[in-house]
C-alpha positions as CSV (number, residue, x, y, z in Angstrom):
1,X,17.9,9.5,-11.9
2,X,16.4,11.2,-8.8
3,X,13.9,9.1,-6.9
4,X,10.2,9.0,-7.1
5,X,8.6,10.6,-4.2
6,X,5.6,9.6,-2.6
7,X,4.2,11.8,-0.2
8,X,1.5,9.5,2.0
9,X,2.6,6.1,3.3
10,X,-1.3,4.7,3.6
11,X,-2.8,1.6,2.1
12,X,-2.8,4.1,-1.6
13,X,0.7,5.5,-1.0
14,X,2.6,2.1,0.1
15,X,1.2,0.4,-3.2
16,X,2.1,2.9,-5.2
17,X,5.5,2.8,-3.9
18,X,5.8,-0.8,-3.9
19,X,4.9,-0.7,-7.7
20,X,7.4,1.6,-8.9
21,X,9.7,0.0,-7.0
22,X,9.1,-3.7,-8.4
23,X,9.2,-1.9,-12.1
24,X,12.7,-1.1,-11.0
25,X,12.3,2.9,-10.2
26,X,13.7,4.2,-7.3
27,X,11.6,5.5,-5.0
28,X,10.6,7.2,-1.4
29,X,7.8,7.7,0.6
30,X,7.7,10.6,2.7
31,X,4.7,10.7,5.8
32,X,4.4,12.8,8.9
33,X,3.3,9.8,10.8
34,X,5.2,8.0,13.1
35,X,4.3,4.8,11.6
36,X,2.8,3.7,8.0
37,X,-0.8,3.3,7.7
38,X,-2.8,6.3,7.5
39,X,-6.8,6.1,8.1
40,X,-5.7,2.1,8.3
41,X,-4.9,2.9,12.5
42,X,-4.7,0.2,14.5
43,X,-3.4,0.4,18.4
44,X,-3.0,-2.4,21.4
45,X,-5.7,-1.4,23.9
46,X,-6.2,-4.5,26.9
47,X,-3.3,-6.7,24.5
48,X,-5.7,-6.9,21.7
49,X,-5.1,-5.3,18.2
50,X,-7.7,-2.3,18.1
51,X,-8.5,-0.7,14.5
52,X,-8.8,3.4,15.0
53,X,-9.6,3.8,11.4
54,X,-10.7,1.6,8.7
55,X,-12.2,-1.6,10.4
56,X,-12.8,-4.1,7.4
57,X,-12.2,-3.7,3.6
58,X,-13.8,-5.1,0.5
59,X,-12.1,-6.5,-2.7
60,X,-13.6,-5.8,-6.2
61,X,-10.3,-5.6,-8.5
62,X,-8.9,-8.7,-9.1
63,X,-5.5,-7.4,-9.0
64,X,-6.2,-6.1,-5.3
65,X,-7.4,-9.7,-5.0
66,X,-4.8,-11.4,-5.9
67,X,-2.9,-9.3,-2.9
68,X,-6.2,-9.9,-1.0
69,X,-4.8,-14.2,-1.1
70,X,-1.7,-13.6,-0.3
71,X,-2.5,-12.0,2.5
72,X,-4.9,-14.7,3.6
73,X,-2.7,-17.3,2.6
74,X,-0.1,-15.6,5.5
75,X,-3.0,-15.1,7.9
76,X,-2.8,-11.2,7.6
77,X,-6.5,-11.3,6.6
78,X,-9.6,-13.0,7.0
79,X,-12.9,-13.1,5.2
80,X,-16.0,-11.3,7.9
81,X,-18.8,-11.2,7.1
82,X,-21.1,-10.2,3.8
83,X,-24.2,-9.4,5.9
84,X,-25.0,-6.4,8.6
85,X,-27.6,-6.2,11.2
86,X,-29.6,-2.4,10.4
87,X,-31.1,-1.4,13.5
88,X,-33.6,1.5,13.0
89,X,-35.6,3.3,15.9
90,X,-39.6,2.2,15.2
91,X,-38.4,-0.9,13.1
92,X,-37.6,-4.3,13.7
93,X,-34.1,-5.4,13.6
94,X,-32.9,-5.8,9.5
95,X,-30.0,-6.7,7.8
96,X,-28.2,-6.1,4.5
97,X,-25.9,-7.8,2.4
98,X,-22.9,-6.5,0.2
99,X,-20.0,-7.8,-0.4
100,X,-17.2,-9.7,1.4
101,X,-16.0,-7.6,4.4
102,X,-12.5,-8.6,5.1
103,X,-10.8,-8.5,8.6
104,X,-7.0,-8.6,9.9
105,X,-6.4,-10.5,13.3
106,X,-3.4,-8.6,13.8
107,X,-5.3,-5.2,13.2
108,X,-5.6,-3.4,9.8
109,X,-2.5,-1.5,10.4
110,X,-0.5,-4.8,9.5
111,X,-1.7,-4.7,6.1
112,X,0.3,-1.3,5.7
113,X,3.4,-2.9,7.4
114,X,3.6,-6.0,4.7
115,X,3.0,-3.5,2.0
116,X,6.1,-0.9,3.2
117,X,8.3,-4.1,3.2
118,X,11.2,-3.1,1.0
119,X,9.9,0.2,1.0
120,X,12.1,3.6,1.6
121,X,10.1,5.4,3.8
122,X,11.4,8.1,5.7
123,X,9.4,10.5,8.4
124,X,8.7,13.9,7.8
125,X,6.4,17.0,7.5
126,X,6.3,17.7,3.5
127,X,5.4,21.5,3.2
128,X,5.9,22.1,-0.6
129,X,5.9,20.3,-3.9
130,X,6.9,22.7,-6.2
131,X,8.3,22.9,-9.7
132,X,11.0,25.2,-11.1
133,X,11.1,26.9,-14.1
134,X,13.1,24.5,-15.8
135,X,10.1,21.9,-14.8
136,X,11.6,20.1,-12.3
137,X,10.3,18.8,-9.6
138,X,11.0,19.7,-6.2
139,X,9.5,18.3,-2.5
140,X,10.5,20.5,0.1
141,X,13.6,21.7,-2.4
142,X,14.5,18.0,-2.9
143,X,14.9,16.8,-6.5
144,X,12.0,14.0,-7.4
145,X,12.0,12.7,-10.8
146,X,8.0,12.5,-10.7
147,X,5.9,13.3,-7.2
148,X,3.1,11.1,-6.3
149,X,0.3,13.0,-3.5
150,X,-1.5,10.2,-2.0
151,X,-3.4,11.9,0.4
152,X,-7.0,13.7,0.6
153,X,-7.5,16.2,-1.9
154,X,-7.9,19.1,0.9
155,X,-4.6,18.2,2.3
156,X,-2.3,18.0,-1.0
157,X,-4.0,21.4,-2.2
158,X,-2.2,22.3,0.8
159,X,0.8,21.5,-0.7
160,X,1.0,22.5,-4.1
């Protein structure tokens, strides 16, 4: 059976992977990055942990949330705050209230990291996803039994 392929190794891509993989599918992620993560960036700047992209996230699924613990319970993530300060020219200060924000001490990018853990992931510039007149699936002329584009819509348009 040829391998799943998922093109994307962000927060979306790595689960996805992770899932298949745990149902007992083979499967690759393919990313042009040179490290998983996607818009979940961090980088050391003065020896602290900076996030680039996504700062904080928020849980509503409970299957996310059971993740969500686990992560907590290894310190990989830490409940914020619930509550911002709004400041608006003219107004006095303000805030507003949501839900949970949740943080990473280690920067967000480490949440990618546990995820690709037992992960194939390979670098690489996908150009095509194609599929042949027989209907198979092809990424960059490489079999895939099914082909997964987690990425932003303008971006795998790019590659069908």
């Amino acid at each position: 059976m040829d391998s799943v392929i998922v093109v994307g190794a962000g927060i979306a891509g790595l689960a996805c992977a992770r899932t298949l993989g745990e149902a007992g599918l083979p499967v690759t992620v393919v990313d042009r990055g040179r490290k998983v993560g996607g818009r979940m960036a961090s980088r050391r700047l003065q020896d602290r942990p900076t996030d680039l992209g996504a700062a904080f996230f928020t849980v509503s699924d409970p299957r996310f949330a059971a993740v969500v613990d686990d992560w907590k319970d290894r310190d990989l993530a830490r409940p914020w705050t619930s509550s911002f300060t709004v400041l608006d020219a003219g107004q006095a200060p303000g805030s507003t209230s949501g839900p949970v924000r949740w943080g990473t001490p280690g920067g967000i990018r480490t949440l990618a990291e546990d995820l690709a853990h037992g992960v194939l992931v390979e670098q690489g510039q996908v150009t095509v996803v194609s599929a042949g007149d027989d209907g198979a699936l092809r990424v960059d002329g490489r079999p895939a039994s099914a082909v997964v584009l987690a990425m932003p819509d303008p971006q795998a348009r790019v590659l069908l």
